[in-house]
N, C-alpha and C positions, 0 to 999 in steps of 0.2 A: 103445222101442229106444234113445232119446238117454241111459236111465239107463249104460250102456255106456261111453259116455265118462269118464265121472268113476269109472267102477268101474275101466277102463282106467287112467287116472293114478295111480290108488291102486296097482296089481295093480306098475307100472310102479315109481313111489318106494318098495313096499316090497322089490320085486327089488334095486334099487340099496341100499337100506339091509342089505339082507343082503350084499351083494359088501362093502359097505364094512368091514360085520366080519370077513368073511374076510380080508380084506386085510389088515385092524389085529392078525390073528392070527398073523400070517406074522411072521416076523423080521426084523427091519431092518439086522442085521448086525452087525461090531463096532462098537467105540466111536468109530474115524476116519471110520467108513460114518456114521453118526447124529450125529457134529457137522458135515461136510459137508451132510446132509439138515436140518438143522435152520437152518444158514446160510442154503440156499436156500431155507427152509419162512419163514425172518422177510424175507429180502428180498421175496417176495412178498406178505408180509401189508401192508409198508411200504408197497408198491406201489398193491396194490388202496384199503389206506386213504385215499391220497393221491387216485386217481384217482375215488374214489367221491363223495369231500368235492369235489372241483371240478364233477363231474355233478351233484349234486344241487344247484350254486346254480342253473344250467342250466334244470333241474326245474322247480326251483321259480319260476324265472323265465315259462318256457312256460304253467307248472300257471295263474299267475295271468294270462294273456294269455288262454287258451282260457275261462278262469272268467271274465273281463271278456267275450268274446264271447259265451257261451251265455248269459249277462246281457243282452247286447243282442239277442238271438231268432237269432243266425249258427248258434249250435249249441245242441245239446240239451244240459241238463245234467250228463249223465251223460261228456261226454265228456271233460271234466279231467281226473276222476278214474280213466276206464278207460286216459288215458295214462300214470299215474301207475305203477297197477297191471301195464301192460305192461312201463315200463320197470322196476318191479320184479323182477317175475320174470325177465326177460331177465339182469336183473344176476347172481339167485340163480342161475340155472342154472350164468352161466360161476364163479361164485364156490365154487359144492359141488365143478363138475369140479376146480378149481383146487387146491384145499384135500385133496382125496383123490390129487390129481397127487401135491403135493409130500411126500405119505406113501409114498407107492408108489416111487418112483424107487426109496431104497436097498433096497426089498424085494426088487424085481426085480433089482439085483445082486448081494443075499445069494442069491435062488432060481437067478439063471444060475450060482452056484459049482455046485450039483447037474445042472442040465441044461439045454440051450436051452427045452424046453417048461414046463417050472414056471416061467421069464422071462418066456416068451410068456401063461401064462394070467394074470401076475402084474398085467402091462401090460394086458392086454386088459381084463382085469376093471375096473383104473384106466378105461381109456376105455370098457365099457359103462357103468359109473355115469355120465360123463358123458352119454352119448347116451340114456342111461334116463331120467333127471334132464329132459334137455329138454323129452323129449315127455312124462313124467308132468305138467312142472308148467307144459308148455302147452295139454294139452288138459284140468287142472286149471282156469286161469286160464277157456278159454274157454267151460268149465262152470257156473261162478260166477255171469260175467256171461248167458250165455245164460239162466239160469234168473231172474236177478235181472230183466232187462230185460222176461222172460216174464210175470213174474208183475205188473209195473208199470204194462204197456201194457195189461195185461188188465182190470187191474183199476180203470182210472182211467178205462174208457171214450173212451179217445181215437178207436181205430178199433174200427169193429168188425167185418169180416170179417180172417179167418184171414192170407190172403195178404198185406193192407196191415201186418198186425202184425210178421208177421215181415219185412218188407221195412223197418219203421223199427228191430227190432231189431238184423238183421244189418248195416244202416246203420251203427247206432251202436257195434256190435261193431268195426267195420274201422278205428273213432281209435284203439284201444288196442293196434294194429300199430306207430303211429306212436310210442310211448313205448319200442315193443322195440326199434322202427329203429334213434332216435336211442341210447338205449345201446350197440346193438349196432356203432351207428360211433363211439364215445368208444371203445369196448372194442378193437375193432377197429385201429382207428388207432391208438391210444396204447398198445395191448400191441404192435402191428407195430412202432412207432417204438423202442420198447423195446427190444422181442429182437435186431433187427436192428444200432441200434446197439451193443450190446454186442459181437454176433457179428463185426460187421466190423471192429470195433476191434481184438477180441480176437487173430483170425484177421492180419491188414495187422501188428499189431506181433509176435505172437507165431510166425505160423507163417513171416512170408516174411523181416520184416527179426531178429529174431532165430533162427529155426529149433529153435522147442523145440515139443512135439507138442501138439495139438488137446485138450484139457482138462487142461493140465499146472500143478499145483498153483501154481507160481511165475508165471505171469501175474497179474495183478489183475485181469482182467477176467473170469475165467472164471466167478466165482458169480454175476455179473451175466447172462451168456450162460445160466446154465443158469435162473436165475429168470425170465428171457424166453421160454424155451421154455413156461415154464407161462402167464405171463400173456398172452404174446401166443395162441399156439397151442392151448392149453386154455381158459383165460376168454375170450378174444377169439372162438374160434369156438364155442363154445359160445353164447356169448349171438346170433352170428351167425349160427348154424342154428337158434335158437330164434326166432326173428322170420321167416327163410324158412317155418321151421314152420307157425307161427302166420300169418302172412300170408296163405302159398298155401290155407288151411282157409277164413280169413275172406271171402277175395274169393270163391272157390269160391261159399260162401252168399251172397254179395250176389248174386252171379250168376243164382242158383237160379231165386231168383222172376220177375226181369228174363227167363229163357229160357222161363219157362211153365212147371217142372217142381215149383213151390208148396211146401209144407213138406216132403215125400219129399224131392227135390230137396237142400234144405239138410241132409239130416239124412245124404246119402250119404258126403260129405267126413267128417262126423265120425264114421261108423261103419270108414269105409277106416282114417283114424289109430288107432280101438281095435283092429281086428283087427292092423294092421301094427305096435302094442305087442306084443301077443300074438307075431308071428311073430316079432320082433327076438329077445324071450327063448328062442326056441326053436332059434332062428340061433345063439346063441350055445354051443350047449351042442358046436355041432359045427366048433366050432374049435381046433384043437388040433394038433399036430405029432412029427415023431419029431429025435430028435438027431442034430446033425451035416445037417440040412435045409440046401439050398443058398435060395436068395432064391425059385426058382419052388416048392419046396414048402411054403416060407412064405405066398407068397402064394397058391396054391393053400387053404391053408387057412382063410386068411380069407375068402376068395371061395365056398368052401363054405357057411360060415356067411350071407355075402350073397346066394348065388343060391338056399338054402332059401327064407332067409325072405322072397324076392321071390317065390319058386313060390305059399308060401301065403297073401298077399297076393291073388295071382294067381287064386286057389281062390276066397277067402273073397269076395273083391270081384264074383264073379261071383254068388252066390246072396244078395248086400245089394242088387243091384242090380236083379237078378230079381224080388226081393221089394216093392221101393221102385218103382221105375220097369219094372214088366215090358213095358212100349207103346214104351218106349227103349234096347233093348239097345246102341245104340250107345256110349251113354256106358260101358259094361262098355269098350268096345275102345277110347275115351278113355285108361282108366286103364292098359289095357295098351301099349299106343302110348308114355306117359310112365314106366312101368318098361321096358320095353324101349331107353326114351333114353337111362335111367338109367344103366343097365347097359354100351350104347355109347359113351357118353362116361369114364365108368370105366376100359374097354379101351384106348379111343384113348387115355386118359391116361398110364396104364400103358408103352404101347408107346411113348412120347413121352418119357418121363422115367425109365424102369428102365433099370438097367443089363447087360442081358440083350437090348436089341434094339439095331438098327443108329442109329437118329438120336442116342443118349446116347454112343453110342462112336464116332461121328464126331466127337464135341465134345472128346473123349478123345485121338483119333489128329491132330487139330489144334495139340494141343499141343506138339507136337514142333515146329513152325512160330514158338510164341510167344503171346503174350496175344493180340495182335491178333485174330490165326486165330481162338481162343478165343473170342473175343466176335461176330465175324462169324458162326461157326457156331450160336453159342446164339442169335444173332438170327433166325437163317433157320430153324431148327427149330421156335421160338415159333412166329414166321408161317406155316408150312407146317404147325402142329399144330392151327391156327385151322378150318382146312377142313371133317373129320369133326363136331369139336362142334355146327357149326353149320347143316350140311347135315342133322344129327342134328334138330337143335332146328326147322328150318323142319320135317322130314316128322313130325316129332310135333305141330305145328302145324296144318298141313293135313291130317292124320289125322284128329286127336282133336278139330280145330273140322266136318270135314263128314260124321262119325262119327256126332258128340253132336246133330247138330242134322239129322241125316234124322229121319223120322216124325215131323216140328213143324210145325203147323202155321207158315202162314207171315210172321204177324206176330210169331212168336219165332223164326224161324229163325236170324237172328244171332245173337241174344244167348245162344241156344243153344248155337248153335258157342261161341260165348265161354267158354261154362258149361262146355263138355269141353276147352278148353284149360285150365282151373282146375282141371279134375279130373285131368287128365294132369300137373300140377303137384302136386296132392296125391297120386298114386301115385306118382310119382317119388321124394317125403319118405317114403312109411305107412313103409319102415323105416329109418328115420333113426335109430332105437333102435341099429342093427347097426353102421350104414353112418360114423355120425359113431363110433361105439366103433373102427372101425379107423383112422379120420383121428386120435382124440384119443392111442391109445397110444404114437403116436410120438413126442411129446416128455417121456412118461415113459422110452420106451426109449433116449432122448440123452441125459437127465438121466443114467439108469442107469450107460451109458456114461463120461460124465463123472465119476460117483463111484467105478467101479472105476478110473480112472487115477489120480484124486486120492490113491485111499486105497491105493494100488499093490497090488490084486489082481493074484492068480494071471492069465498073459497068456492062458490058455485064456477065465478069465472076461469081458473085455474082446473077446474071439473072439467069444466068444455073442451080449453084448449090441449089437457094432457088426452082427451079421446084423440083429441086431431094428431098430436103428437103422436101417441101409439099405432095409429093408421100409419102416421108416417113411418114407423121402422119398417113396419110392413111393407109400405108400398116401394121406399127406397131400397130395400132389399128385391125387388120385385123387379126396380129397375136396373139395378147393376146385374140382375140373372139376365135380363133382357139385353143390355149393354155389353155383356160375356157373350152371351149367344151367340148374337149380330157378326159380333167381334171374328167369330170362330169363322163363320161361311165369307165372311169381308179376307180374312186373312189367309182363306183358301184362296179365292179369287184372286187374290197380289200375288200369291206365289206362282198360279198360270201366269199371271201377268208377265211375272219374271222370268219363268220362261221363257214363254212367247219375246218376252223382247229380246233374250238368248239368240233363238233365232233368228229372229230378224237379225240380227248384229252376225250373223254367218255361222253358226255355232250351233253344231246338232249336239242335244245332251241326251245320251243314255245315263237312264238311273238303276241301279242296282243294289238292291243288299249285302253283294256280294264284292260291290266297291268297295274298300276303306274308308275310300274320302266319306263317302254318305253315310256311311255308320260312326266315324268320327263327329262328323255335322249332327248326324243323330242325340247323341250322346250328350256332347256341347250344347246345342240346343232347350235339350230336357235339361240340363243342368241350368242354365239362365235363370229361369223363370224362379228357381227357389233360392240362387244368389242375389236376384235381384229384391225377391222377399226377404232376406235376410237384410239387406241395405238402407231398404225402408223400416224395416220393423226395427232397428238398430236403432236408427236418424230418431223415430218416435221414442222407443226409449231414453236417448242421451236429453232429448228439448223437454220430456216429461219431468225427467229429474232436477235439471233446471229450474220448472216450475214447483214443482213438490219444495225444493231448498228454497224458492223464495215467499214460498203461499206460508210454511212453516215462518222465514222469519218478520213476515209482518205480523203474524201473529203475536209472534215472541215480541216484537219491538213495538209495534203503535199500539199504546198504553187508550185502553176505552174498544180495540174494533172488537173482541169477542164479546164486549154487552152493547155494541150497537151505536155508541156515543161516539165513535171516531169511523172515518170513511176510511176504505183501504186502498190502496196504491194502483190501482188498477192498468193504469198503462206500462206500468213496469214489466208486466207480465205480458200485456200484449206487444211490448217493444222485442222481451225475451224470445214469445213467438214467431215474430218473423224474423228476426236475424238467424234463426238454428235453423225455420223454413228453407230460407232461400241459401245457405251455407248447404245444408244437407240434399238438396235437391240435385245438385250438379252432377256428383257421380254415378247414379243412376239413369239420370237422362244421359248423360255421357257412353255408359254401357250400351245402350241401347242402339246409340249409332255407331260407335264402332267395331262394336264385335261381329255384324255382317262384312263389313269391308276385312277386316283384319283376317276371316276366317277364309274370303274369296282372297286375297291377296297372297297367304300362304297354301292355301290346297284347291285351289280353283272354288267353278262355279257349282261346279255336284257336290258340294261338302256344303256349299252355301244352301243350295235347296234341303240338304236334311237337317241344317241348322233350324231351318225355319220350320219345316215340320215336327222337329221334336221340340221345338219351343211353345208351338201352337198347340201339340199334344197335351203337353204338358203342364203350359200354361193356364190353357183351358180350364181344367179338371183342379187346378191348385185353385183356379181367381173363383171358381162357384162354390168350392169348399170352404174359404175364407169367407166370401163372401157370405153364406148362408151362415155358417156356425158363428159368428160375427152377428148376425141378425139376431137368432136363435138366442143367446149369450143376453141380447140388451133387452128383448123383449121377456125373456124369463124373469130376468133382474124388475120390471115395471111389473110383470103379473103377479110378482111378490108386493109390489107397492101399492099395487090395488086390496090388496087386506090378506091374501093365500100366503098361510107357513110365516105366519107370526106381522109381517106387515113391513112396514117400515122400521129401522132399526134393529129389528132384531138378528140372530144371528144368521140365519137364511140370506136376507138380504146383503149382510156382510159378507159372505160366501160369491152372490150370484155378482155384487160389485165386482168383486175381483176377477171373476169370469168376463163381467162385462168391460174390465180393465185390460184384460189381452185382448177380447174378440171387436175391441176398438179401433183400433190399427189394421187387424182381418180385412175390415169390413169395408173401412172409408179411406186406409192407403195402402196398403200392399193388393190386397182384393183387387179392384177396381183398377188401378192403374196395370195390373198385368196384359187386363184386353188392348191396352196401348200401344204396352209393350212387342206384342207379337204383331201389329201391324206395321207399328214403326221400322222396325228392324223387316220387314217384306217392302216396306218402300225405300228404305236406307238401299236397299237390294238392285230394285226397280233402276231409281237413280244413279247410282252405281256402276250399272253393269256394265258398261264397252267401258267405263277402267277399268274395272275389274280383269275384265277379260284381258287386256291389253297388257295388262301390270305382274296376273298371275304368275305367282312361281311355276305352277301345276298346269300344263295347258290343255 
């Protein structure tokens, strides 16, 4: 049955390979549409090239650190180079999404001149290649090595009953999480630092102190803003759902054997991923709209497409599970438990950041008050939107851990439970095929946007595609609740992990409260996650200001751009962009790996485990607060643009701008990149551990 998998990632990249020629088949539009499109097609090639050539010294730096340990007996040798491969692919996924983005944009404002739904399949199809792309070429990757590692341990006699084998395969499968991590926070951070500074730049000079409109060709900063949307939001979370991906599948199998459920066990998480490929494509086919759609039967129709292919998910996971563990049906109500999370967090995110319920138009009717009002309100919404996610996240917790682990005996009863919090984290993802396709469309549908103002389409056109844009705050708000979530039961699941390989490495851990070391690690922990928002939310402010001094002096200096008669400098500012990017990206990916080791090396491994717990706590609860009041913030700012509380320009919308000027950074880098954060540092942990333990001061 494991042949499935790899027939899954094939079935997967060649669905996406056929959307992409559809796509290339459509028309780009005129000649002003396709030199705009190609502006932002080289800004972000400039981008990615930059940002890839400083990760891979990185790389290569790590690659030979872990190659020197598995030389000293810390790790097996396989494990360089599966970090290698991880953060390959990670890279590849957000680089194809990336790359079909910046084709797609002016397609989908040539298809909105004919109708809002040839826009919407236009974009969509842009964002299921992404979300195809991921899970083809991560249950590809985890294909590879599973068979490689199979055939190695089998054949070299090392162990030889069945269970020890696959317990040092799936071992060694879980470092090559650690190579998606770390790209997936370079990508992450430094596409957030990106877009954002651009956007705020763009927005602070353009919209409030001069007053000319939101993608309007005579800014400077606008093709940087719209090259953002793709790097940060397309490559950035694409390589960031490909390592939740791949993560919550691997720990799931470390878990397996540890619960007592042996090779069945490991083989369920990767039969849930091939059937929920299968549903993703099938989701998609039922997405679609009629014209003149207000925002709820927009998203009405993506939600159709999403609650299919969770039904059949839902179906299929019942009779793999049947089949595989029929003595355990618990773990069946595991995986439901974690799409049913899925699903509420989604909701509550929705209601938390569209502009169709009551929290996003109080932020709205605040503005009659002033910026202050503005910013008080998006702060209390954030906090108040914290509640459901997380109430969400403990009873999928408590579900799916005393679910998975009745009818166990009782020397696996924990690690049991453990096993169905992993699997409750992999049904959460099986269709991430669909679910990342409606997070990723939205910054083709802003790009869209942006090129019908530039190239001054018909103003029905720019009607069309600001619906599709307004779906998309929503629906990417939807997705980083959903990408948090995941995050949350994924980074549960690492931390057993790290355990469990505690032990194995001969090392019984009592944890206690009443330790130091874990209330230290506690502490430390919690604190991370709001240094590390402090370092990103910094990096955006210093590259914004940047931009602001230089939008301001083309203004001042090129004689003709405020009446139209001179072009303005535009690559200046996307050059500004990625040099602060990839400058400002370092030392928070850098935190991220060393303050698990730093923390094991000075007070052992029990400080290490409440490192990661109070980081995960804490992170949590900060990245859905950011992340929603962020949402909340941009879509109040648009439901003022649609005509409420004076309209465009007026002083309302000058208020909700600058609301929407902080909850920018919230939303698309500090937000977002924390679910990274608290995985990364669980597998820095993983990898780690027999140095750690070797090296501790504390034994």
């Amino acid at each position: 049955m494991l042949v499935l998998a790899p027939i899954s990632s094939v079935i997967a990249l060649l669905f996406a390979t056929y959307l992409i020629y559809r796509i290339m088949k459509t028309s780009p539009g005129d000649e002003s549409m396709v030199k705009i499109q190609r502006a932002i097609q080289e800004g972000a090639a400039s981008y990615i090239k930059r940002q890839y050539s400083v990760i891979s010294i990185f790389f290569a730096i790590i690659f030979v650190l872990l190659f020197f340990l598995s030389k000293q007996g810390y790790l097996p040798i396989f494990v360089p180079f599966a970090f290698l491969t991880g953060g390959f692919f990670s890279g590849l996924a957000g680089f194809i999404g990336m790359k079909v983005a910046t084709q797609a944009n002016a397609r989908t404002t040539n298809a909105a001149k004919t109708s809002l739904n040839k826009g919407l399949k236009v974009a969509f199809s842009s964002g299921t290649v992404m979300g195809l792309t991921v899970v083809g070429l991560g249950l590809l990757d985890l294909s590879i090595w599973y068979y490689v590692l199979d055939y190695y341990y089998t054949h070299i006699n090392i162990v030889a009953d069945q269970g020890t084998r696959i317990q040092y395969i799936t071992s060694t499968m879980l470092t090559f999480e650690m190579g998606a991590s770390l790209m997936a926070l370079f990508a992450r951070v430094g596409g957030g630092i990106y877009t954002k500074a651009a956007d705020v730049g763009a927005d602070l000079v353009g919209k409030v102190e001069i007053g000319i409109p939101e993608d309007d060709p005579r800014n400077p900063a606008v093709i940087a803003d719209n090259v953002g949307d793709n790097v940060g939001d397309v490559a950035g979370m694409g390589a960031d759902l490909y390592e939740s991906y791949v993560g919550s599948i691997v720990a799931t199998m470390v878990l397996a054997v540890a619960g007592g459920f042996g090779v069945n066990g490991v083989m369920v998480p990767l039969l849930m991923a091939s059937v929920g490929v299968i549903a993703s494509i099938i989701g998609t086919f039922f997405v679609k709209t009629k014209e003149k759609a207000e925002q709820g039967e927009l998203l009405l129709a993506l939600r159709r497409g999403i609650f299919l292919s969770a039904a059949l998910v839902a179906v299929f996971s019942f009779f793999i599970i049947k089949n595989l563990l029929p003595s355990h049906i618990g773990v069946y109500w595991a995986v439901i438990s974690g799409l049913l999370a899925g699903l509420i967090i989604g909701l509550s995110t929705e209601f938390f950041t569209s502009d169709r319920y009551a929290p996003t138009r109080s932020i709205a009717a605040s503005s009659l008050s002033g910026g202050g009002p503005v910013i008080i309100t998006g702060l209390s919404v954030g906090m108040f939107s914290t509640a459901i996610p997380v109430l969400t996240i403990g009873a999928a917790i408590m579900a799916s851990y005393y679910l998975a682990g009745s009818n166990v005996a009782a020397a696996f009863k924990f690690n049991a439970g453990l096993y169905g919090v992993g699997v409750a984290a992999v049904g959460m993802l099986s269709t991430l095929g669909i679910t990342l396709a409606t997070d990723a469309y939205g910054p083709v549908a802003d790009n869209a946007g942006g090129i019908a103002e530039m190239s001054h389409q018909d103003p029905k056109v720019r009607e069309r595609t600001d619906a599709l844009d307004s779906l998309g705050n929503t629906t990417a708000a939807t997705g980083k609740g959903f990408a948090i979530g995941s995050a949350a039961l994924t980074a549960l699941a690492l931390i057993a992990a790290f355990k469990d390989e505690i032990h194995l490495l001969g090392k019984e851990v009592t944890l206690s409260l009443l330790d130091p070391r874990v209330i230290v690690g506690l502490f430390v922990g919690a604190m991370l996650p709001f240094f590390f928002g402090s370092l990103t939310m910094k990096a955006v402010s210093r590259a914004a200001q940047s931009i602001v001094e230089e939008v301001r002096r083309q203004f001042k200096e090129i004689k003709g751009l405020m009446e139209g008669k001179a072009e303005a400098d535009y690559g200046r500012c996307v050059s500004i962009c990625t040099i602060a990017a990839q400058k400002e990206m370092i030392l928070p990916s850098l935190l991220a790996v060393a303050s698990p080791i730093l923390m094991g090396l000075l007070l052992g491994v029990e400080a290490v485990i409440g490192l990661l717990a109070g980081a995960l706590a804490s992170g949590f609860v900060l990245a859905i607060f950011m992340a929603n009041s962020g949402g909340a913030w941009d879509n109040a700012k648009k439901y003022v643009e649609k005509g409420a509380y004076g309209g465009k320009g007026s002083a309302s919308h000058k208020a909700l701008v600058v609301g929407d000027t902080v909850g920018d950074p919230f939303k698309d880098t500090s937000g977002p990149s924390l679910n990274i954060l608290i995985k990364l540092m669980s597998m820095v942990s993983v990898v780690f551990a027999s140095f750690i333990l070797a090296h501790s001061l504390m034994k």
